[in-house]
C-alpha positions as CSV (number, residue, x, y, z in Angstrom):
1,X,2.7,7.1,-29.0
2,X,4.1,4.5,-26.7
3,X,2.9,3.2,-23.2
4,X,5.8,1.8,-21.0
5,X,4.1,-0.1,-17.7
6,X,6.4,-1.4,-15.0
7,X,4.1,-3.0,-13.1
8,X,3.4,-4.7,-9.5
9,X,-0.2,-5.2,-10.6
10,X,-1.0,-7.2,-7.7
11,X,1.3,-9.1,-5.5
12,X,-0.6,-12.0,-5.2
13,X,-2.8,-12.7,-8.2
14,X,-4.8,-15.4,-6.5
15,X,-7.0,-17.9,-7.5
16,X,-5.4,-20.9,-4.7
17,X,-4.3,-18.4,-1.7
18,X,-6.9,-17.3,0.2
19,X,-5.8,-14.8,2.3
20,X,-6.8,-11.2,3.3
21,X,-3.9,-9.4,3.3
22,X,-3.4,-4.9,3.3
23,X,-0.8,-4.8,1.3
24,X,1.1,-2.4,-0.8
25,X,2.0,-2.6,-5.2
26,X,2.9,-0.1,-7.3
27,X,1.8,0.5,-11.3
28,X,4.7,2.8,-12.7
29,X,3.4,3.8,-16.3
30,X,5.6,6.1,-17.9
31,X,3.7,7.7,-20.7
32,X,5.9,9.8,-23.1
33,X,4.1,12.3,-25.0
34,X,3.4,12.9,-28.7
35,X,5.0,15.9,-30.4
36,X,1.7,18.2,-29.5
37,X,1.7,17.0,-25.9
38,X,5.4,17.2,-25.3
39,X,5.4,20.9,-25.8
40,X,3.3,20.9,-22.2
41,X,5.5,18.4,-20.3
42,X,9.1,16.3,-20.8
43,X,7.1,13.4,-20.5
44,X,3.9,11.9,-18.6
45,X,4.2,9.5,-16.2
46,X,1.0,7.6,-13.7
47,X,2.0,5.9,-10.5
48,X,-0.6,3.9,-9.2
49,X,0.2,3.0,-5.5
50,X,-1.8,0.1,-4.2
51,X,-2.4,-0.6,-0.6
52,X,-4.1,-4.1,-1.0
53,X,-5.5,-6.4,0.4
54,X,-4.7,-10.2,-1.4
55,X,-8.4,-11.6,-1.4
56,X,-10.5,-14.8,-2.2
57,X,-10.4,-14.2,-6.0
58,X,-12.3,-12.1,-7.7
59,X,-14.4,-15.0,-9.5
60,X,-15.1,-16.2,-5.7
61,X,-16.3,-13.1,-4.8
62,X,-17.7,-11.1,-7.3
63,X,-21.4,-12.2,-6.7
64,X,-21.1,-11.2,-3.3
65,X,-19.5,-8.0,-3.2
66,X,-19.7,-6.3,-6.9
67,X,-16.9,-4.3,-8.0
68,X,-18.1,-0.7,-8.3
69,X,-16.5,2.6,-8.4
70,X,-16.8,5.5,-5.7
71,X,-19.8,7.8,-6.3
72,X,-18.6,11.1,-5.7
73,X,-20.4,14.0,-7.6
74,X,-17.7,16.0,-9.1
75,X,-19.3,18.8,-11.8
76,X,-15.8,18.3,-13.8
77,X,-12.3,18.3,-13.3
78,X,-9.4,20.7,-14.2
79,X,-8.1,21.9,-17.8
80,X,-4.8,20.5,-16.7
81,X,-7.0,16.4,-15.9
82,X,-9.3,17.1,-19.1
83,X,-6.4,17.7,-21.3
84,X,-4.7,14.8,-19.9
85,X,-7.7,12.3,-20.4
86,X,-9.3,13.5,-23.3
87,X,-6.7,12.3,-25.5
88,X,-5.5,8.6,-27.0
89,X,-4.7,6.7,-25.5
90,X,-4.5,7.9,-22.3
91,X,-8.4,8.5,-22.2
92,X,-8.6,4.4,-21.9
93,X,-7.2,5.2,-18.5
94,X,-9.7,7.7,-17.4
95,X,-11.7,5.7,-15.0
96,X,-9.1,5.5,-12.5
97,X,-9.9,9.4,-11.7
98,X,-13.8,7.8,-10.4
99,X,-11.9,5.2,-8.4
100,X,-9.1,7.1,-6.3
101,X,-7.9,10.4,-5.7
102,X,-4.8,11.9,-7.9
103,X,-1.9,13.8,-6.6
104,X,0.6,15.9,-9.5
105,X,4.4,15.8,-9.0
106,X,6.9,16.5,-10.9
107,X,9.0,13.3,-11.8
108,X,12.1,14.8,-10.2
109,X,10.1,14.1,-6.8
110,X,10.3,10.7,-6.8
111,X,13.4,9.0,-5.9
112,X,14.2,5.0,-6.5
113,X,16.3,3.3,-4.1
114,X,18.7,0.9,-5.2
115,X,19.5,-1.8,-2.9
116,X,18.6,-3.3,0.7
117,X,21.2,-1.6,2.3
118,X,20.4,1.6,1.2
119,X,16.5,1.2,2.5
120,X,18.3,0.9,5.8
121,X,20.7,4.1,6.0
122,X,17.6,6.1,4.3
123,X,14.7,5.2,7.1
124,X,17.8,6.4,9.7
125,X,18.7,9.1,8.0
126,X,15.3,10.4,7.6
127,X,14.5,9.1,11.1
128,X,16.9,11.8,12.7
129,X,16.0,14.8,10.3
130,X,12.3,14.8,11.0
131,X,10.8,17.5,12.7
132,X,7.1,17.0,13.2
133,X,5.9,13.8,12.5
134,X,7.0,10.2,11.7
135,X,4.5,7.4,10.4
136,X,5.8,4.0,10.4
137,X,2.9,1.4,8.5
138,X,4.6,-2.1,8.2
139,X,3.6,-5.7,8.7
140,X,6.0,-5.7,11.6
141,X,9.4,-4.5,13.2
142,X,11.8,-7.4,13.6
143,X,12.7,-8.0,17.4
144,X,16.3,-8.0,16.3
145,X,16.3,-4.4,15.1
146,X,17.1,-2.6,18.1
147,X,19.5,0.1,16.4
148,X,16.4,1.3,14.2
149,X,14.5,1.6,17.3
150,X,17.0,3.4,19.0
151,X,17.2,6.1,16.3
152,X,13.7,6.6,16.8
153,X,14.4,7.4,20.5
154,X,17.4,9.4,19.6
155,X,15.2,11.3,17.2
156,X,12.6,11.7,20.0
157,X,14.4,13.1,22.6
158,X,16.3,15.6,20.4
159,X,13.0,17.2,19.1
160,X,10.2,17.1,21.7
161,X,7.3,18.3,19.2
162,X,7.9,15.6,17.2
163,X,4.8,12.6,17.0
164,X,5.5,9.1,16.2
165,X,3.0,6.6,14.8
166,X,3.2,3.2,14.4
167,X,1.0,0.7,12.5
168,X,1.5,-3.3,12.4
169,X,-0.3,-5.8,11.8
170,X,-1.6,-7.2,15.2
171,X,-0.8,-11.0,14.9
172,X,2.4,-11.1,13.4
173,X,3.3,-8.1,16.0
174,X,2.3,-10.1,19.0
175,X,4.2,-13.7,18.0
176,X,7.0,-14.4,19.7
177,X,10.2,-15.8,18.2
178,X,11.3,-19.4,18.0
179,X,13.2,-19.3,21.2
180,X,12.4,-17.7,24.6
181,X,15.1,-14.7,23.9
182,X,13.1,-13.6,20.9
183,X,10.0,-11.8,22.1
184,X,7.5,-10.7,19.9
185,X,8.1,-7.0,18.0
186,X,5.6,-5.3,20.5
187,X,7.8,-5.9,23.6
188,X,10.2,-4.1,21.0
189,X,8.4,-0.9,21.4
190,X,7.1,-1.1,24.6
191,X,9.9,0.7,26.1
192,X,9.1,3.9,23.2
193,X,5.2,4.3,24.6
194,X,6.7,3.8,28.4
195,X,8.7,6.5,28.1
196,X,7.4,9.2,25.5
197,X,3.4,8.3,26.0
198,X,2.6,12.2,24.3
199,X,4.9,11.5,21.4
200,X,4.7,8.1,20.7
201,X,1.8,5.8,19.8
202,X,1.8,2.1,18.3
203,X,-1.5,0.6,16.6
204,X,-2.1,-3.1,15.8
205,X,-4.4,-4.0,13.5
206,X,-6.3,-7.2,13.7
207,X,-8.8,-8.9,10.9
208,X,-12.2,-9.5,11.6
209,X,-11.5,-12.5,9.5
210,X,-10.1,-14.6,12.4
211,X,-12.4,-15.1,15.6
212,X,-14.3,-18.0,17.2
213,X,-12.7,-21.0,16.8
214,X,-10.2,-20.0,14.0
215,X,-8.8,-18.0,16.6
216,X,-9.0,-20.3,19.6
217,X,-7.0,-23.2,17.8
218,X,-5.0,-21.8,15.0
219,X,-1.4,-21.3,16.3
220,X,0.7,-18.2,15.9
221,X,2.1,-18.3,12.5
222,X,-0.5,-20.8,11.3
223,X,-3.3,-17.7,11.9
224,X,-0.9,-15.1,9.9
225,X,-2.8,-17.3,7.1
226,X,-6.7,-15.4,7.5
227,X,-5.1,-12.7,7.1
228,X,-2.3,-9.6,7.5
229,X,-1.9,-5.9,7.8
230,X,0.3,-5.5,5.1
231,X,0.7,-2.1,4.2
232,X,4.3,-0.6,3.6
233,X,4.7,3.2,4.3
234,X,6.7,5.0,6.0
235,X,6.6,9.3,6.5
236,X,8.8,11.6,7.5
237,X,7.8,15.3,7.6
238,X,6.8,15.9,4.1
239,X,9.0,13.1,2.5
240,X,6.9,9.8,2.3
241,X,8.8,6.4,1.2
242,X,6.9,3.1,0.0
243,X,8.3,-0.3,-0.1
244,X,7.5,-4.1,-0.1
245,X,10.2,-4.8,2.2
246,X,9.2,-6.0,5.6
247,X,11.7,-4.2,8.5
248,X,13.8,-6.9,9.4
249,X,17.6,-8.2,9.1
250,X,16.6,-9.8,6.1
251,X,15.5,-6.9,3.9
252,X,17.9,-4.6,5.3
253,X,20.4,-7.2,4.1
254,X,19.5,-9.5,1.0
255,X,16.4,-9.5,0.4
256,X,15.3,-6.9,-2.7
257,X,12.0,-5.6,-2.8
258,X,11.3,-1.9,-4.7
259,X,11.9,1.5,-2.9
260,X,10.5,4.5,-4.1
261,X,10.7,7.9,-2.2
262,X,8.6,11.0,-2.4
263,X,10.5,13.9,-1.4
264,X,8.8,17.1,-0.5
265,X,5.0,15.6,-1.2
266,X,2.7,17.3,1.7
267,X,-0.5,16.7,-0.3
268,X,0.3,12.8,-1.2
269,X,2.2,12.3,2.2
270,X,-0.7,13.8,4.2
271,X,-3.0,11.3,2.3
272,X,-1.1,8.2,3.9
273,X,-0.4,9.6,7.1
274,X,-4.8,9.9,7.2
275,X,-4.6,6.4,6.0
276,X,-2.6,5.4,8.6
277,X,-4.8,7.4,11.1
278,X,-7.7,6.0,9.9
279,X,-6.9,2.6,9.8
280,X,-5.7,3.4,13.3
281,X,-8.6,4.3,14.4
282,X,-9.9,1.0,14.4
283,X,-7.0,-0.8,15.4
284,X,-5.6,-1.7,19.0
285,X,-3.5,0.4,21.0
286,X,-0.4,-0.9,22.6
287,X,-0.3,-0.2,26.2
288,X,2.1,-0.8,29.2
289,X,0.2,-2.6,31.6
290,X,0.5,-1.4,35.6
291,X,2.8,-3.8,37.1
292,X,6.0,-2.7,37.9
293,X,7.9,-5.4,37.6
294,X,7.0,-7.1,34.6
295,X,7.7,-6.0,30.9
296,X,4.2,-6.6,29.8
297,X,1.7,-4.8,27.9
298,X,-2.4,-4.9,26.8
299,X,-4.6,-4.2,23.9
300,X,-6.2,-1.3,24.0
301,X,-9.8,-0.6,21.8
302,X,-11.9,2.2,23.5
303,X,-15.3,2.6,22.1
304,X,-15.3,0.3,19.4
305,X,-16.6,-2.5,18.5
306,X,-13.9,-5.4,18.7
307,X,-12.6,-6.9,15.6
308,X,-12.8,-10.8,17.6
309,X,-15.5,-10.6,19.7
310,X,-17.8,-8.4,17.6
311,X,-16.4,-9.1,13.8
312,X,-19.9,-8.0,11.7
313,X,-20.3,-5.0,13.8
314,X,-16.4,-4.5,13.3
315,X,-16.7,-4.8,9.8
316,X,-19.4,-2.7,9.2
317,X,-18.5,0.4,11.1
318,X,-14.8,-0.1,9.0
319,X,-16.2,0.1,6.1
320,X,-18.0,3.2,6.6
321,X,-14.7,4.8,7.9
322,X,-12.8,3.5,5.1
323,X,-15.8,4.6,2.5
324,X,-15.9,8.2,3.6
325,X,-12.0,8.0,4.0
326,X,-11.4,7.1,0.0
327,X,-14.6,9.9,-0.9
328,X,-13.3,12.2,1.0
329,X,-9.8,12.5,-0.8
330,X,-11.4,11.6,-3.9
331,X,-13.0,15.4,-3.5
332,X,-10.0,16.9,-1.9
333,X,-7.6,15.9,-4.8
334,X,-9.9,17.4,-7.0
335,X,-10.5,20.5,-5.4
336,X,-6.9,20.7,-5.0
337,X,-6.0,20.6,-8.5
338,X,-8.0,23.3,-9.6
339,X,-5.5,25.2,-7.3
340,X,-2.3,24.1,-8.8
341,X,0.0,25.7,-11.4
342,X,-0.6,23.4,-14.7
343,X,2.9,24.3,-16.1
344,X,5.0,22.1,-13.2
345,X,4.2,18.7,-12.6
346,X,4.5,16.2,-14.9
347,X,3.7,13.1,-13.3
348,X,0.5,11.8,-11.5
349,X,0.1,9.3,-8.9
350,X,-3.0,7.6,-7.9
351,X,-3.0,5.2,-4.2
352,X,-5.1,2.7,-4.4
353,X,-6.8,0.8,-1.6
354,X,-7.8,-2.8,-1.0
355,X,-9.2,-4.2,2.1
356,X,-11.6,-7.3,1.1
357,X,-12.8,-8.0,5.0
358,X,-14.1,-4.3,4.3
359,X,-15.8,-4.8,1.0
360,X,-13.5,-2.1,-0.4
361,X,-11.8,-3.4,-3.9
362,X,-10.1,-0.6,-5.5
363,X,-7.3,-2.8,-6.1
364,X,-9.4,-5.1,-8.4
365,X,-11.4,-2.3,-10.0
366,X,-7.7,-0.2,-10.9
367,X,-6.5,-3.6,-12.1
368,X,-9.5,-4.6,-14.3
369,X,-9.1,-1.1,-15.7
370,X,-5.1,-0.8,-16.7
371,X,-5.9,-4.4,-18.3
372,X,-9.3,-3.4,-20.0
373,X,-7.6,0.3,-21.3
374,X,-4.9,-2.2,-22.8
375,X,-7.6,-4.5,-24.1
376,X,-9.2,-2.0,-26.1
377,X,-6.7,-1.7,-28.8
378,X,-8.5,-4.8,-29.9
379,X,-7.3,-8.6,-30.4
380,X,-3.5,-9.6,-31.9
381,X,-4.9,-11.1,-34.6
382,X,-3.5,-9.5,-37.7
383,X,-2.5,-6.9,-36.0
384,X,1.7,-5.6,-37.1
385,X,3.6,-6.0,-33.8
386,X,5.1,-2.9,-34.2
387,X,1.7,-1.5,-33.6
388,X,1.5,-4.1,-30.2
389,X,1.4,-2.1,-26.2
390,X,4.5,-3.3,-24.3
391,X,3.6,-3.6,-21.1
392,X,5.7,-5.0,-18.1
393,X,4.9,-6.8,-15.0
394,X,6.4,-7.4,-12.0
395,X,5.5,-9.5,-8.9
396,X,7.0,-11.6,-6.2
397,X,4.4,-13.9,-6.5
398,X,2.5,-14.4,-9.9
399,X,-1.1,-16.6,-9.9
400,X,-3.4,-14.7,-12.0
401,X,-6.9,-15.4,-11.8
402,X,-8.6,-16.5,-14.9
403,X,-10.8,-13.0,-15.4
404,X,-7.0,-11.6,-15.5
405,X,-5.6,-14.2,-18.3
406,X,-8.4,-13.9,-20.5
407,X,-7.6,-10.2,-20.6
408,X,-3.9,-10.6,-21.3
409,X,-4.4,-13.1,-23.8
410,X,-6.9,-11.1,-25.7
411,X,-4.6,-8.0,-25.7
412,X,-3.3,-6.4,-28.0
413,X,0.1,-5.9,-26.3
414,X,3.4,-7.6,-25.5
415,X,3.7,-8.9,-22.2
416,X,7.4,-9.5,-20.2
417,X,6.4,-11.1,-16.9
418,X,9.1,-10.7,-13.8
419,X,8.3,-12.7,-11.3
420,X,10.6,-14.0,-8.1
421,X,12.0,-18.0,-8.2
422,X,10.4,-20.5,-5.8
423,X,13.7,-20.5,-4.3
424,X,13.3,-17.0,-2.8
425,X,10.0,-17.5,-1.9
426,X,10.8,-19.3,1.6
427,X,8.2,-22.0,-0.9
428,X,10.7,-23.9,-1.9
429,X,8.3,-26.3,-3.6
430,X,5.9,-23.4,-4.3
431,X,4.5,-23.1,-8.0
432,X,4.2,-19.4,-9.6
């Protein structure tokens, strides 16, 4: 039996950043099957999609906020799960199912992307085919891409039932550039909610983390720090594509960052679009202001408390959204797979969410149990390498806290870390 991991266990494994960041990783295991399972599928893959936020480290915070798992009363789950975790050594992974919801695929599904470039002609191209709905999630749109904007209108105006949303984070969304040309990437898509407000609508999402005087005296940029939206999703129709890559010049260009794209997923690609939703819902709403002249807009957050000026209030209504949000398809998934044909998919994915200003941890907890399900096969210690896990990971920054190298250490398992060069890091002096 052999366990293949390409990981992006956590972008930012941090013990010195502190920041409180949504953001987005995947955990690609592909799983091939023994003789006696092989008869059922090709092969077995899990795709754990995270949508994290990068946190205080889990040793900072674990008295406060204790890692648990959802509590959702499930009597049991199908033939199709039970034969999956019921046997070695996939059973070491089992806990994830208490943790997240599941989605089955078949492998063929899921496309990878290859290079910047192609990122770019593929959100166009599935831009202008969409015919219902488009969800953009990113930490921002670059004020310089005005040609992805404009396929957006193009796509608009050629199919009126079509309903654009747009998620960014509400700090780096607002800055400005560094010269008085470069507005910030809201005044970017002002001109969308001007002129289609029933088909267009653009959320910001801003952390309860900064408010009071953090707010009133950290600069733009400098405030980026407390922390980010982060999440990287993007939906058209039925087809849903994840990505790292921020939508700027840069990535478009030369930057690499992982593309994977889900074609013809309603189940998983309903599940972000109700992320997106939901974390809308308590986000701001861009909105033109009244005066004619002047290409300005406001902040819009109707009954709700406000993630500044009330932050505990803000935080605790959140989290109860988000809770009910992750229980709720938790349930669904599992309903839903007692509906599905058993003989057709051959892959599972699991989307996992992090958001530490909202107590919610999944990230950790999925983490923690992909290391411990490794962990189990006991210390290397006399143990014949043949016998070892090999297990790869992936990440453009790489500072594992110490919970995390106690548990690769101690594994029984052969490690090959990835990880991107200060040099690319806009660091330059930055230590991995």
């Amino acid at each position: 039996m052999k366990i293949s991991t390409i990981s992006e266990l956590i972008l930012k494994f941090s013990q010195k950043r502190n920041l409180n960041n949504f953001s987005q990783y995947f955990s690609i295991n592909n799983i091939r099957s023994s003789d006696k399972l092989l008869s059922l599928f090709r092969s077995k893959r899990i795709f754990t999609r995270f949508v994290s936020s990068t946190t205080h480290s889990y040793n900072q915070n674990k008295q406060k906020h204790k890692l648990k798992p959802q509590h959702v009363l499930i009597s049991n789950y199908s033939s199709f799960i039970n034969e999956y975790i019921e046997k070695p050594p996939y059973n070491n992974f089992k806990d994830l199912l208490k943790i997240s919801p599941y989605f089955l695929l078949n492998g063929e599904q899921i496309r990878l992307l290859q290079e910047p470039k192609e990122l770019y002609e593929e959100l166009k191209s599935q831009i202008l085919v969409a015919k219902e709905r488009i969800f953009i999630a990113a930490l921002y749109i670059g004020y310089s891409e005005k040609d992805l904007v404009n396929t957006l209108r193009i796509a608009i105006k050629k199919t009126k039932q079509l309903k654009v949303h747009i998620l960014l984070d509400c700090l780096r969304s607002t800055r400005t550039g560094q010269t008085p040309s470069d507005k910030s990437p809201a005044y970017l898509l002002l001109p969308l909610v001007k002129e289609f407000p029933d088909q267009v609508t653009v959320s910001l999402y801003h952390t309860p983390d900064l408010t009071g005087i953090l707010k009133k005296f950290i600069p733009p940029r400098f405030n980026e720090g407390i922390g980010l939206m982060h999440i990287k999703s993007f939906i058209f129709d039925n087809n849903l594509l994840l990505s790292g890559a921020n939508l700027n010049h840069d990535y478009f260009t030369n930057r690499q960052d992982r593309y994977m794209l889900f074609e013809n997923t309603p189940s998983l690609t309903n599940y972000f679009a109700d992320l997106v939703e939901t974390v809308a819902s308590f986000s701001y709403r861009l909105s033109p202001t009244k005066l004619v002249d002047e290409d300005s807009f406001k902040l819009v957050l109707k009954n709700y408390p406000d993630p500044v000026t009330q932050s505990t209030l803000f935080r605790e209504n959140s989290s109860l959204i988000m809770n009910n949000f992750i229980k709720r398809w938790i349930i669904h998934s599992i309903e839903q797979d007692h509906n599905l044909s058993l003989q057709k998919y051959d892959t599972i994915v699991f989307p996992i969410i992090q958001m530490n200003p909202l107590y919610i941890r999944q990230d950790e907890l999925a983490t923690f149990i992909v290391l411990d399900a490794i962990s189990m096969h006991g210390n290397k210690i006399n143990v014949n390498e043949n016998k070892f896990c090999r297990v790869f990971f992936t990440s453009g920054y790489f500072n594992f806290t110490q919970s995390y190298k106690e548990r690769v250490l101690n594994a029984r398992a052969k490690f090959q870390l990835l990880a991107a060069s200060p040099e690319v890091l806009c660091m330059g002096t930055s230590k991995l």
